[in-house]
C-alpha positions in Angstrom: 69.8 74.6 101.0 72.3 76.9 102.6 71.8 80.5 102.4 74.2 83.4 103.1 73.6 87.1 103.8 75.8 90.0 102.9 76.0 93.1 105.7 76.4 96.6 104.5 76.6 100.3 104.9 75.7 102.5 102.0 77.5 105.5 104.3 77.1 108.8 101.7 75.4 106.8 99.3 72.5 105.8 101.1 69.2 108.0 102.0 68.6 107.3 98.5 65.4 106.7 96.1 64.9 103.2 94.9 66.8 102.9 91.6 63.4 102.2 89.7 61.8 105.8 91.1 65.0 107.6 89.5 67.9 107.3 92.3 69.0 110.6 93.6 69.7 111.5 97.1 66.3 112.0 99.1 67.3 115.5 101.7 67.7 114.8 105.3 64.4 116.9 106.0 62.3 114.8 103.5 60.4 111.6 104.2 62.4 108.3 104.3 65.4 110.8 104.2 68.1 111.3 106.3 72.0 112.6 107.2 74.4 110.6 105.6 78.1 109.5 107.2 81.1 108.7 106.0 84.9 109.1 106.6 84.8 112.6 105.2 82.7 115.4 104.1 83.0 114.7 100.5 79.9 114.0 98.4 79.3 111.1 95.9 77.6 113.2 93.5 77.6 117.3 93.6 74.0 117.3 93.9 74.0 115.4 97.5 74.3 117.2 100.8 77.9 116.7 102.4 77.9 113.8 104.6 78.5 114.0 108.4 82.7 112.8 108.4 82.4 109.5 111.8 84.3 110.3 114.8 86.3 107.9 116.2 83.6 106.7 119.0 81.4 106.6 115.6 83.5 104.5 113.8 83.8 102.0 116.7 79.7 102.5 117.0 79.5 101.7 113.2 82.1 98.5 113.6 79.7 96.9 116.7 76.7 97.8 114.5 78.4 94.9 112.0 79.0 93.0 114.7 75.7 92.8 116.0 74.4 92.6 112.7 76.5 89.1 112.5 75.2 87.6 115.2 71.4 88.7 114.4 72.3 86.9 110.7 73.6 83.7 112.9 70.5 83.4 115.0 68.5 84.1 111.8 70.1 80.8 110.8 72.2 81.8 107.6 75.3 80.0 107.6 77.4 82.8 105.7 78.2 86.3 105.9 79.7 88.4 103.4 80.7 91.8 104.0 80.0 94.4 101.9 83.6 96.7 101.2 82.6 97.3 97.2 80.8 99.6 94.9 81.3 102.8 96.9 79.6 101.8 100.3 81.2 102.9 103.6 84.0 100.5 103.6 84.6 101.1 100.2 84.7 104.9 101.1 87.4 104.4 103.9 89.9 102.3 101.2 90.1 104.8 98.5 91.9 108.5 98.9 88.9 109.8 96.9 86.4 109.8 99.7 89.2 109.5 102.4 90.4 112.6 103.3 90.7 111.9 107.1 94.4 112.4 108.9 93.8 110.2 111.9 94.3 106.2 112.5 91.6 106.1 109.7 93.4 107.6 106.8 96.0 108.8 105.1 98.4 105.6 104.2 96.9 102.5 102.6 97.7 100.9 106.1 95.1 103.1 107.7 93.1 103.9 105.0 92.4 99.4 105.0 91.9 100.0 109.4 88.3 100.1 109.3 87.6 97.4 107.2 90.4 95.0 108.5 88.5 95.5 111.9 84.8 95.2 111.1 86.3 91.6 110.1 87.6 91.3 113.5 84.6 92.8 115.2 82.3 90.2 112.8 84.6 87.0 113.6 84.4 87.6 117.7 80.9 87.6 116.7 79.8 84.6 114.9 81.0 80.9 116.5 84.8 79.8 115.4 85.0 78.1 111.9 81.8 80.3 110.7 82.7 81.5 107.3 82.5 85.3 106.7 83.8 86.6 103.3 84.7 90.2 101.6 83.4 91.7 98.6 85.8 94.2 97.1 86.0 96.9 94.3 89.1 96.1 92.7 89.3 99.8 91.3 87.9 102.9 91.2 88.0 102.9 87.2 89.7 106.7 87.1 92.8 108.0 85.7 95.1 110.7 86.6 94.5 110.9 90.3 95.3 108.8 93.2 92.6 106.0 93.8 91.8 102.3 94.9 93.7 100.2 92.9 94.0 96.4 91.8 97.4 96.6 93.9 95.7 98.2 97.1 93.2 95.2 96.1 95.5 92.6 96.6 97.4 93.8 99.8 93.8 94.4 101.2 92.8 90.8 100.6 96.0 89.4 102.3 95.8 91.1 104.8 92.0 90.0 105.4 93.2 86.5 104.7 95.1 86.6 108.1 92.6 87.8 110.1 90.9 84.9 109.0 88.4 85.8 105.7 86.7 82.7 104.0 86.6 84.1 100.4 87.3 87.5 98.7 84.8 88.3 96.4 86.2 90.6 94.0 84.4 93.1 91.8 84.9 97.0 90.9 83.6 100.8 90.8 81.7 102.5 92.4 82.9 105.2 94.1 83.1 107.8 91.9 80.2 109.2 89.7 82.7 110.0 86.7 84.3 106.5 86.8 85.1 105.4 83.3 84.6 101.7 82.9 85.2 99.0 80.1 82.8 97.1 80.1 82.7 93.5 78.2 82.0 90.1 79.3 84.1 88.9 82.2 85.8 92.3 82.4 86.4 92.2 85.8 87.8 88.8 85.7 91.5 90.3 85.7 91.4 91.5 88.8 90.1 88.3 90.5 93.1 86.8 88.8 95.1 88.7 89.9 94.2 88.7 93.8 94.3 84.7 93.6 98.0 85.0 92.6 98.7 86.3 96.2 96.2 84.6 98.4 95.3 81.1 99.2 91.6 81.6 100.0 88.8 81.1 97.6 88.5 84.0 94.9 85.4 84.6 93.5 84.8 86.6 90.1 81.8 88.6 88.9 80.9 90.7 86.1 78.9 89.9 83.0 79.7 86.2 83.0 76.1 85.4 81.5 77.5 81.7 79.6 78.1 78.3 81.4 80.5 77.8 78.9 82.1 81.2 79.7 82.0 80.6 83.6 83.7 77.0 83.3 86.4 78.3 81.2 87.3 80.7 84.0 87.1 78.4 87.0 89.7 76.0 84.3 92.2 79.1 83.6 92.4 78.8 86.9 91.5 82.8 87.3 89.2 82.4 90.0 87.6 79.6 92.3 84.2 80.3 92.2 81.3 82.6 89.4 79.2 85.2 90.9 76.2 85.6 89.7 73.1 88.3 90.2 71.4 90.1 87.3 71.9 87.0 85.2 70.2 85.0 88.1 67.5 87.6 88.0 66.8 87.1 84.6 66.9 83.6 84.3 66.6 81.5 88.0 67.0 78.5 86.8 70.3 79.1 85.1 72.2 76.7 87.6 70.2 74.4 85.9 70.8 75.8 82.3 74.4 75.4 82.8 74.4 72.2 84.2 71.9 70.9 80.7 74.8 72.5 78.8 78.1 71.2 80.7 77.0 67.4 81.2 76.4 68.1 84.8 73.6 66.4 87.3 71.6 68.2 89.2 70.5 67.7 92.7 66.8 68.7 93.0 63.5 67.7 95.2 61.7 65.3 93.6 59.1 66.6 92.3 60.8 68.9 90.4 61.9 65.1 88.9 59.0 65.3 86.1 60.1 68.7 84.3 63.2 66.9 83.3 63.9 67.4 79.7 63.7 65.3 77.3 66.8 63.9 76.0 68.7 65.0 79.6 67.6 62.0 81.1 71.1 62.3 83.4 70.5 65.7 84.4 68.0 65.9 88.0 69.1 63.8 90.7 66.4 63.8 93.6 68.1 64.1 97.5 
């Protein structure tokens, strides 16, 4: 079975208690704390210290860090790589005029504020051996009104631009980046925005977001408002729901055999040893 890895930096976020001890930012003076970076001084939350805003030798540092990253994840012997430019990490940070405040090459106009991440790609694909897939995972918005911030229409010129530089897949989800975002939340809510991305690129689109039903899932994938589901928390809860969804859409499933004798009764069709 193939397995893929996804590369990140939580840039302000991080230095961070574990969400199940209560979140919160841990002070660079404490234990397993430390200083933050980012693109600007601006904080996530008003209770965090200011991060230290990347220099330009930084920001190159940060982009081999990927890099090397990629190759470590190649010799590991995954054979994907997605990179992490959602939910408020550093990439994230550098797209969106809320946390971008910088008036170099790195910010300012969408074109620069979309630099760094367009170049950790590039940085990542000299990396990794030609024809090795390495995908994107976007926030499609920031999920605020009445200011400036990252957008569905940033979204899309973000992923075609990524798609010429060579990205397998944009992965698209939302939010994030700002501790007052208001979000609607519902099943498949962020559907929409993969939707609309696939309108405007040719690479595989993958949506995410409370898409708990097979049913739900296949009816996506047959509107033809994403190529591929996402799936985590639902996963989580229930492992085996590749196999669930399969029972329920008439599907076979390829599995070792001797996973062959838990085959339900009645889905005599449904495991398929390889």
């Amino acid at each position: 079975m193939p397995f893929g890895i996804q590369l990140a930096h939580a840039g302000r976020k991080a230095s961070t208690e574990k969400p199940w001890l209560g979140k919160g930012q841990i002070a660079k003076d404490q234990p397993h704390g430390w200083q933050t970076v980012a693109p600007s001084e601006s904080t996530f939350s008003v209770h965090d210290a200011a991060p230290h805003a990347l220099t330009i030798a930084e920001i190159k540092q940060v982009q081999q860090d990927f890099a090397a990253a990629a190759k470590r994840a190649v010799e590991a012997g995954f054979e994907l790589i997605e990179v992490h430019a959602a939910h408020g990490y550093l990439l994230h940070q550098f797209l969106s005029p809320i946390a971008n405040q910088r008036t170099d090459e790195y910010g300012g106009s969408l074109e620069n504020r979309m630099r760094m991440t367009l170049e950790v790609l590039q940085a990542i694909k000299l990396a990794v051996p030609e024809g090795y897939p390495v995908g994107v995972r976007l926030s499609a918005t920031d999920w605020l009104e009445s200011i400036e911030h990252w957008d569905v229409e940033s979204t899309v010129g973000l992923s075609k631009a990524l798609e010429q530089l060579g990205a397998a897949y944009v992965h698209v989800s939302s939010g994030g980046l700002h501790e007052h975002q208001s979000i609607t939340i519902g099943a498949g809510y962020q559907v929409p925005f993969a939707e609309q991305v696939k309108k405007h690129v040719s690479i595989p689109v993958i949506a995410v977001g409370l898409i708990t039903e097979p049913e739900h899932a296949e009816q996506i994938l047959e509107n033809q408002q994403a190529d591929a589901i996402g799936l985590a928390r639902a996963m989580l809860y229930d492992p085996r729901w590749p196999w669930h969804a399969a029972a329920a859409l008439g599907a076979e499933v390829k599995i070792a055999p001797q996973y062959l004798r838990c085959q339900p009764h009645g889905l005599k069709q449904l495991f398929n040893s390889f």
